[in-house]
GUZAGU-546089 format. One record per residue: residue number from 1; residue in three letters; x, y, z of N, C-alpha, C in turn; chain. Coordinates in steps of 0.001 Angstrom, whole numbers, always signed. Each point is the difference from the previous one (the first is absolute). Layout:
GUZAGU-546089
(pt NUM; ALA; (X; Y; Z); (X; Y; Z); (X; Y; Z); A)
...
//
This chain:
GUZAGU-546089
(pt 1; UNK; (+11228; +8527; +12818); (-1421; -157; -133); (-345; -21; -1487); A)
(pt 2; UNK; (-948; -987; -457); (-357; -142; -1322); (-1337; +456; -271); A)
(pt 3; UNK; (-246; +1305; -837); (-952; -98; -464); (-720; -656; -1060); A)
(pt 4; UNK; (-1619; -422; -282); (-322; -356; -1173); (-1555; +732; -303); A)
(pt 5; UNK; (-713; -528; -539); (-1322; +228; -561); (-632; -1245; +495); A)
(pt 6; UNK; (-932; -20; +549); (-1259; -1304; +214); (-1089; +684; -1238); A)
(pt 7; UNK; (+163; -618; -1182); (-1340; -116; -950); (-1063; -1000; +152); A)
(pt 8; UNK; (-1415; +939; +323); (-1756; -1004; +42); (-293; +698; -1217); A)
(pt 9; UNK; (+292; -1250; -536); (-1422; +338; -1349); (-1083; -740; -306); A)
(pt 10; UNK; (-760; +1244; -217); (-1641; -1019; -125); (-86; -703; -1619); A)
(pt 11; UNK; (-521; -1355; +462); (-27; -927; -1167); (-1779; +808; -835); A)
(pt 12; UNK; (-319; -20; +601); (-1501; +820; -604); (+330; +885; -1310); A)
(pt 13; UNK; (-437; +79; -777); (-247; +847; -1076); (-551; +1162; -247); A)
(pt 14; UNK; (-1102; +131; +971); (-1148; +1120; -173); (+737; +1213; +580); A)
(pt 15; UNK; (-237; +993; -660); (+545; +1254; +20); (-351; +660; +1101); A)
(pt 16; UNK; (+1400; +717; +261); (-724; +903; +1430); (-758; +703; -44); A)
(pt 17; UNK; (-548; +404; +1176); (-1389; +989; +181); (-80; +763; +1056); A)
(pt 18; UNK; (-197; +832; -46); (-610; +785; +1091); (-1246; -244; +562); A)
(pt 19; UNK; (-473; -269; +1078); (-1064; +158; +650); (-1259; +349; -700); A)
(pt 20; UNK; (-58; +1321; -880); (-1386; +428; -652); (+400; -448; -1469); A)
(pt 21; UNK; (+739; -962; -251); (+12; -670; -1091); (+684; +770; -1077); A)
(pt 22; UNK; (+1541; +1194; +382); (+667; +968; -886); (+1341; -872; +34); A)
(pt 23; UNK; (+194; +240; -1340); (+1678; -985; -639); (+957; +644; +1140); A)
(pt 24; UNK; (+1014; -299; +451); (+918; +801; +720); (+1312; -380; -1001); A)
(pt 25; UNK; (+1265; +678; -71); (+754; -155; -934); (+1187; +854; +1357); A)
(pt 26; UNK; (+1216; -842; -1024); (+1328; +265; +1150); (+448; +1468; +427); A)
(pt 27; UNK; (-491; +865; -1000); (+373; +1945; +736); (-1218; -680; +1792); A)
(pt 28; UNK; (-837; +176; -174); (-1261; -349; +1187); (+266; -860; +663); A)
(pt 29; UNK; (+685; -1241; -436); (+1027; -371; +1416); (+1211; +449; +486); A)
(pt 30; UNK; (+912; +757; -490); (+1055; +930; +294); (-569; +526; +1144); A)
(pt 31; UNK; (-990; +832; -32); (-334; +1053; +861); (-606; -984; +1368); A)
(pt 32; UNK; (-510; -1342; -20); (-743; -395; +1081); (+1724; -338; +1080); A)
(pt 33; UNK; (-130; -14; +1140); (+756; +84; +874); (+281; -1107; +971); A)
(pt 34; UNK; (+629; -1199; -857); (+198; -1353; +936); (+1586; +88; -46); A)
(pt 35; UNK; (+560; +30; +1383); (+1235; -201; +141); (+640; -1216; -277); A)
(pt 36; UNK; (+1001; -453; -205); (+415; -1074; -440); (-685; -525; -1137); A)
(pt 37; UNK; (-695; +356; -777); (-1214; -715; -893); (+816; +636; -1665); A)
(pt 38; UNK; (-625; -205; -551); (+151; +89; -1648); (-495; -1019; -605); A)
(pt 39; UNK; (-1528; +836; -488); (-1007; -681; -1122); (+79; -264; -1327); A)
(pt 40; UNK; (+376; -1142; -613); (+577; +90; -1536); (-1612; -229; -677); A)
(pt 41; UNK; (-220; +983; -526); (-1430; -609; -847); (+613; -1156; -1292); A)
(pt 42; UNK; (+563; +438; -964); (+666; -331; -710); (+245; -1714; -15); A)
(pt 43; UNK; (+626; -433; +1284); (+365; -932; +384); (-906; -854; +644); A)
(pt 44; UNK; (-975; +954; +790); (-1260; -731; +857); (+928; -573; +945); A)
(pt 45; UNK; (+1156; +1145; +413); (+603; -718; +1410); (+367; +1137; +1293); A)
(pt 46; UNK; (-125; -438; +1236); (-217; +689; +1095); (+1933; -226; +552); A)
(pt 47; UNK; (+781; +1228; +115); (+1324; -245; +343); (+121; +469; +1054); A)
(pt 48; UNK; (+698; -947; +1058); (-336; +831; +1142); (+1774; -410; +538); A)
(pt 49; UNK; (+574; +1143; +56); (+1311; +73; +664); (+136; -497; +1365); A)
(pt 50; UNK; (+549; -1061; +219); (+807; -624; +1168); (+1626; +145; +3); A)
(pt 51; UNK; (-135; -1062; +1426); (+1529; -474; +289); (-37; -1853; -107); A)
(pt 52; UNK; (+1621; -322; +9); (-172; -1381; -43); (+255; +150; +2008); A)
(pt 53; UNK; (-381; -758; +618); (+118; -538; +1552); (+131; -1217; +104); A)
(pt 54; UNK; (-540; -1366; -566); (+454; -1353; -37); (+929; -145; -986); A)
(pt 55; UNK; (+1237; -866; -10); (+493; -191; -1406); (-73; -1676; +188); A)
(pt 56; UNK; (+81; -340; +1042); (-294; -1495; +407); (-921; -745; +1586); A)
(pt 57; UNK; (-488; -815; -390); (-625; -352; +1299); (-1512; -112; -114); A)
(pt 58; UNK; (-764; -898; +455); (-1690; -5; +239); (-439; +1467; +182); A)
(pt 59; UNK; (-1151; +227; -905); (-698; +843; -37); (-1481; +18; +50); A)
(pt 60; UNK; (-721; +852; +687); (-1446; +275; +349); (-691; +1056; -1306); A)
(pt 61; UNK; (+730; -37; -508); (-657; +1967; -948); (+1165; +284; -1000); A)
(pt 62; UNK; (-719; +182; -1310); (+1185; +228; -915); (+65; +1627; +553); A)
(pt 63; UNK; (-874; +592; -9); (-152; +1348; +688); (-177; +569; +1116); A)
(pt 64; UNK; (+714; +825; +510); (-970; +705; +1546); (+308; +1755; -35); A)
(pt 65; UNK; (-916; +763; +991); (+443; +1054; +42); (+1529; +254; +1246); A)
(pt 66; UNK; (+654; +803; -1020); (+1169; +728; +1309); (-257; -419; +1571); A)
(pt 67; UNK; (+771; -273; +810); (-405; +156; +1292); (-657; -812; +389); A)
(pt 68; UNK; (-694; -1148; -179); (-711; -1160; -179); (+465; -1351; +208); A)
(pt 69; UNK; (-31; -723; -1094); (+596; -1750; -101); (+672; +67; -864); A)
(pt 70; UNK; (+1038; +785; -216); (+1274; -100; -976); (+856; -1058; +195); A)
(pt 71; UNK; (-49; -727; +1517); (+1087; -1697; -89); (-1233; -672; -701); A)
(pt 72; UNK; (-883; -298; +349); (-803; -668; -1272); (-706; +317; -1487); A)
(pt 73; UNK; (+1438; +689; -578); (-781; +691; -1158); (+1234; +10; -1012); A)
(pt 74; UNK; (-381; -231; -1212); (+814; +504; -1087); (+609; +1251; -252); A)
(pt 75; UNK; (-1106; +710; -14); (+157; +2087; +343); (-773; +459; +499); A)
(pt 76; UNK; (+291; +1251; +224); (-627; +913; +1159); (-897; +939; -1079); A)
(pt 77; UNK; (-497; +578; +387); (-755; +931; -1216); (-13; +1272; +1452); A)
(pt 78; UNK; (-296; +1372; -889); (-555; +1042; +846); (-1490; +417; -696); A)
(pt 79; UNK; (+139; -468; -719); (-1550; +692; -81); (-1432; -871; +278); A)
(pt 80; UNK; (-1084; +194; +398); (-684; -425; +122); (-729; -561; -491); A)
(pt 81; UNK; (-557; -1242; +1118); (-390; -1237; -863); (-1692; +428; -574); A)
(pt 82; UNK; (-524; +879; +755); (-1471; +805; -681); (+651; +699; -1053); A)
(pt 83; UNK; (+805; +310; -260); (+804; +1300; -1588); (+242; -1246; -926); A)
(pt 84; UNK; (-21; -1319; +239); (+739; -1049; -1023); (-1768; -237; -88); A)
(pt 85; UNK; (-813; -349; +768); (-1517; -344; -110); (-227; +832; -1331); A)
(pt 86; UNK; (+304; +1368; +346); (-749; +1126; -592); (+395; +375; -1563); A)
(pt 87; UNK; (+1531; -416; -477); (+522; -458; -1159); (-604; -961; -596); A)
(pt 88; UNK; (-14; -1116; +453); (-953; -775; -529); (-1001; -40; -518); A)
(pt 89; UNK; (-980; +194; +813); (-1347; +758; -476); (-134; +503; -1687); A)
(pt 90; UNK; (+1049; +1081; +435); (-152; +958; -793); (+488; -441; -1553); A)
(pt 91; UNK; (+744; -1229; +110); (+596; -738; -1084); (-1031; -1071; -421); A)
(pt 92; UNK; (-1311; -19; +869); (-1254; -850; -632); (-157; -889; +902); A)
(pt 93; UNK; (+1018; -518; +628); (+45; -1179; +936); (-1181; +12; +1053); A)
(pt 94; UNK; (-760; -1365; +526); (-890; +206; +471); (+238; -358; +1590); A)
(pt 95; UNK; (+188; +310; +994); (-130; -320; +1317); (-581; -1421; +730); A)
(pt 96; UNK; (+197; -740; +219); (-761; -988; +755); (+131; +497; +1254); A)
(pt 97; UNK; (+85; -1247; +1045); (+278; +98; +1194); (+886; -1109; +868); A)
(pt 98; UNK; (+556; +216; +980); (+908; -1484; +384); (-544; -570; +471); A)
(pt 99; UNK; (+542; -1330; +716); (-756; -1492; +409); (-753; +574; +1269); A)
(pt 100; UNK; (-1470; -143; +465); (-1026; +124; +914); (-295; -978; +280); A)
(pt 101; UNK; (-652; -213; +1361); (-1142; -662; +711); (-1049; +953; +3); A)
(pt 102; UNK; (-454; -497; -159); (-2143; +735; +118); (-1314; -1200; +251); A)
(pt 103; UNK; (-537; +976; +1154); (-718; -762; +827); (-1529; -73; -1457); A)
(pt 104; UNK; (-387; -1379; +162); (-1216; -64; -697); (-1389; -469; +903); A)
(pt 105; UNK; (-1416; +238; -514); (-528; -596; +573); (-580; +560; +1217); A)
(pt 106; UNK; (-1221; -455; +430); (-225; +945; +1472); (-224; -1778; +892); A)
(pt 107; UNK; (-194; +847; +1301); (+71; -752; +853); (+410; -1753; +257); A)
(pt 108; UNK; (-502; -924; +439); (+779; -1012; -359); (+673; -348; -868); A)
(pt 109; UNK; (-721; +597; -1432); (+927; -355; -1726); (+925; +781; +187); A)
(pt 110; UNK; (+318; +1047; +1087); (+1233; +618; -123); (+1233; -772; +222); A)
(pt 111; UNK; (+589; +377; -1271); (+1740; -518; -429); (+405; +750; -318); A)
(pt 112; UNK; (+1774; -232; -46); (+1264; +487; -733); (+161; -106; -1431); A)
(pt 113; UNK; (+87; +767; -963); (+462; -807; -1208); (+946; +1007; -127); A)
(pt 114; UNK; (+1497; -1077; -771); (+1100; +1044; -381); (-302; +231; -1588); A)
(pt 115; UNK; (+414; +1515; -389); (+322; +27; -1230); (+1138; +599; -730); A)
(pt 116; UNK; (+534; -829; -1001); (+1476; -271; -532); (+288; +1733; -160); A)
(pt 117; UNK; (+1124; +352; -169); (+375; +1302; -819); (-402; +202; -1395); A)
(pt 118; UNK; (-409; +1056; -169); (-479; +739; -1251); (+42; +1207; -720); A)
(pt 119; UNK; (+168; -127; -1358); (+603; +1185; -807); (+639; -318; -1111); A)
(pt 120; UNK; (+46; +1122; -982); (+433; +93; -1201); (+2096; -668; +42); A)
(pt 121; UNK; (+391; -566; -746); (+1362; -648; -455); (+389; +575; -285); A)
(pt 122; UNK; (+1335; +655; +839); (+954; +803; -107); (+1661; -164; -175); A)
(pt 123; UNK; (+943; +82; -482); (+1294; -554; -657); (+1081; +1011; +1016); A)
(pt 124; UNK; (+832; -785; +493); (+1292; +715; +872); (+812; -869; -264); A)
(pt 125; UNK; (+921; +1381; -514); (+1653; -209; -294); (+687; +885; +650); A)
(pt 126; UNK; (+1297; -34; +150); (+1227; +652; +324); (+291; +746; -1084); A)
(pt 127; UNK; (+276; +908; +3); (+1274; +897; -1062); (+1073; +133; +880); A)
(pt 128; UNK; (+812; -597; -669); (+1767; +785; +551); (+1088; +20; -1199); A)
(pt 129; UNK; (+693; +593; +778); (+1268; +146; -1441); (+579; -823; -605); A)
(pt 130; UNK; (+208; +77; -637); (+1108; -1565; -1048); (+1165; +587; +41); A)
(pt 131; UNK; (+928; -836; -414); (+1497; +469; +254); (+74; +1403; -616); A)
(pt 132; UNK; (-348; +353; -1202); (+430; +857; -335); (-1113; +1724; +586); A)
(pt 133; UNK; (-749; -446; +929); (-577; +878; +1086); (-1137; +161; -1118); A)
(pt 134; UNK; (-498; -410; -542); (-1620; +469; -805); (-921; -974; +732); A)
(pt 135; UNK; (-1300; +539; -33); (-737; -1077; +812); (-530; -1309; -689); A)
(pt 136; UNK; (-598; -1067; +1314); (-60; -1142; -798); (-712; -575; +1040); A)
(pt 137; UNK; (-1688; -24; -1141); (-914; -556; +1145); (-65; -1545; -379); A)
(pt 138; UNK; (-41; -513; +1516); (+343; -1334; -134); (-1464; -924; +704); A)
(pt 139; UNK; (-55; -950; +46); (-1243; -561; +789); (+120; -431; +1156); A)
(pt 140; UNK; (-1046; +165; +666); (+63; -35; +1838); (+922; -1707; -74); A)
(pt 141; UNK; (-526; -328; -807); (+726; -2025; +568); (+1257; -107; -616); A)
(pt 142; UNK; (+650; +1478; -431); (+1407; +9; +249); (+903; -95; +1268); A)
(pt 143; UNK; (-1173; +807; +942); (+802; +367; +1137); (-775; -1071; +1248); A)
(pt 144; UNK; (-1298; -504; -434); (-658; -1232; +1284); (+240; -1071; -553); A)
(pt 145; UNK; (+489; -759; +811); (-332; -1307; -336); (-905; -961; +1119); A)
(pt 146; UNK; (-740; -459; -795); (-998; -1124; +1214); (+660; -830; +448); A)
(pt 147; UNK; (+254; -1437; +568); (+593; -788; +938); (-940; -1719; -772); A)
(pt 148; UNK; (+577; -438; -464); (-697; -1438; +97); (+253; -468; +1111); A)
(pt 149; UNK; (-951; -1325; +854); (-227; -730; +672); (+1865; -106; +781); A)
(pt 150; UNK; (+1187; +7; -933); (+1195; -954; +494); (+870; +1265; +23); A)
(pt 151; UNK; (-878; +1331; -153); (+758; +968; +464); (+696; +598; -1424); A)
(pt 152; UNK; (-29; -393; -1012); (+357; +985; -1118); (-573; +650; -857); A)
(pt 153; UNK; (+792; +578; -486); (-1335; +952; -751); (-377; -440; -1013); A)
(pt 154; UNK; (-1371; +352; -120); (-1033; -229; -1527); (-154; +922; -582); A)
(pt 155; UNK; (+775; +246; -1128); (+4; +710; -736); (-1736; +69; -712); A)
(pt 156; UNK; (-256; -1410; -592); (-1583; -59; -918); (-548; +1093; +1089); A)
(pt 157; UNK; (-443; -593; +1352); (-1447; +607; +818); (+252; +967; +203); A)
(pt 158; UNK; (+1648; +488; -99); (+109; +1590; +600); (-449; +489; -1199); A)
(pt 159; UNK; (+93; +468; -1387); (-510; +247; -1272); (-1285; +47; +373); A)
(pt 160; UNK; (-590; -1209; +586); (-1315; +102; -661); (-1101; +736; +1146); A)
(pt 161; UNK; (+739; -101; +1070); (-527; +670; +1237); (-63; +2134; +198); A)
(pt 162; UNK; (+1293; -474; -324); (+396; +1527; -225); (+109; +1012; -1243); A)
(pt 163; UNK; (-1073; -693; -822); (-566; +645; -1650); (-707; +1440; +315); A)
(pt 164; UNK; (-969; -701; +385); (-1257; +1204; +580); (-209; -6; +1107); A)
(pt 165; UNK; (-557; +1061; +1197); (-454; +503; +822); (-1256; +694; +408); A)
(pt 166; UNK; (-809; -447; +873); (-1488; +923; -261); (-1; +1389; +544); A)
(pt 167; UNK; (+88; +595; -91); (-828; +1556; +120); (-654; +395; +1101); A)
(pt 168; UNK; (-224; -907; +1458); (-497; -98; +995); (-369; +1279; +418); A)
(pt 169; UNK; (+1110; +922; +78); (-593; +754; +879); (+323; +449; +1862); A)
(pt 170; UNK; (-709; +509; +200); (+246; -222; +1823); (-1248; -37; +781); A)
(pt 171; UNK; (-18; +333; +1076); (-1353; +38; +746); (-51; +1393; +542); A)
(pt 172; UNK; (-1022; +779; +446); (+396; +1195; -434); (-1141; +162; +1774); A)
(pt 173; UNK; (+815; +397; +1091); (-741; -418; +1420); (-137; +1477; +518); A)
(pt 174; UNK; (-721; -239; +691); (-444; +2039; +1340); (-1076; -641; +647); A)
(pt 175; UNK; (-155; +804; +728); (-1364; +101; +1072); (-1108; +465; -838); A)
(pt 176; UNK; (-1020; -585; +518); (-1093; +883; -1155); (-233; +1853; +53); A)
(pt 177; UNK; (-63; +539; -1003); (-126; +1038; +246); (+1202; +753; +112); A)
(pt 178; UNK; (+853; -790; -736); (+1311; +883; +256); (+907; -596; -1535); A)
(pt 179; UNK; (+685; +1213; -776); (+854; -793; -1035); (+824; -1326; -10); A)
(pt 180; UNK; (-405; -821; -1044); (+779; -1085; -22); (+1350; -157; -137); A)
(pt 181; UNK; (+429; -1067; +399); (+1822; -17; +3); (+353; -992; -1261); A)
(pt 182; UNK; (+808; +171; -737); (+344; -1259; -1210); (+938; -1123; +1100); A)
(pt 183; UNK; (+6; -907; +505); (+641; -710; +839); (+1345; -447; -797); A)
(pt 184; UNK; (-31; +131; -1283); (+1411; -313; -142); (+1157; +1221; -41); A)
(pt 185; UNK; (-738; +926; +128); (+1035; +1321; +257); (+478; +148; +1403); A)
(pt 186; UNK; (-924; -859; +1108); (+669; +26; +1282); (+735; -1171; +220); A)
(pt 187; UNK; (-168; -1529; -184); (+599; -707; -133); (+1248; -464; -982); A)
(pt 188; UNK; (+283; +964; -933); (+1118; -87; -1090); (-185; -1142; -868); A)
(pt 189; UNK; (-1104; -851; -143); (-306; -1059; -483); (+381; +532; -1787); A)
(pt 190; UNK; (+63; -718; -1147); (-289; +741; -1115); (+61; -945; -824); A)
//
């Protein structure tokens, strides 16, 4: 079994914050309690310890949680995909939301409109070892490649596809009147 590091780092600049608008600094993330997680202020990057589970073959998810869609996934992660939300954040990054339908309009003018995914541009790489076992973060379109039309790979679109990532988010569902669920912590989505 191979371990590595899955690094998200936020492309954003703006400094983290706390909620009532207080600097937070790395002793104050030491102490916050995300398993699998490690907040680099320094770096403005979110490390979140996996496994490798695909080494070849079509894939659905560079990521999933444990126990989940690990045949369609690069790695497995254990920690949670609300604890990777919540790193983020905290590294400045801003939340959007993923692709919706939402009803507009009342009565006859009532329609569907979809809207695209949204959120702050976020950067994922691999770290793994180099021969001589020190780490070595590499870029996601090391390890994907896209498919042209005749079935080989494109190197250009995989680059340019797999640069940045948005910040989406999850959908966060309950009954009314009752705490919400982050849906990607039950579905292993990430």
């Amino acid at each position: 079994m191979k371990f590595l590091l899955c690094s998200i780092s936020s492309l954003l600049l703006a400094g983290p914050l706390l909620g009532d608008g207080t600097e937070i600094n790395q002793d104050t993330l030491e102490k916050l309690k995300l398993p699998g997680i490690r907040i680099n202020l320094e770096a403005k990057a979110v490390d979140v310890t996996s496994t490798i589970t695909l080494v070849e073959g079509s894939l659905e998810f560079i990521a999933c949680t444990k126990g989940t869609k690990e045949h369609e996934a690069i790695v497995t992660i254990e920690a949670k995909p609300s604890h990777i939300h919540t790193a983020l954040l905290l590294l400045g990054a801003k939340a959007g939301h993923p692709a919706i339908r939402k009803i507009i309009g009342e009565g006859d003018d009532q329609h569907w409109i979809d809207l695209p995914p949204k959120g702050s541009g976020v950067t994922v790489s691999l770290v793994i070892p180099n021969k001589d076992k020190q780490p070595n973060e590499l870029p996601l379109s090391d390890f994907v490649h896209r498919l042209d039309e005749a079935g080989n790979p494109d190197k250009v679109e995989t680059r340019k596809r797999l640069k940045v990532f948005l910040f989406a988010g999850s959908h966060l569902i309950g009954q009314e009147g009752t705490p919400k669920t982050y849906l990607a912590d039950q579905s292993g989505s990430v």
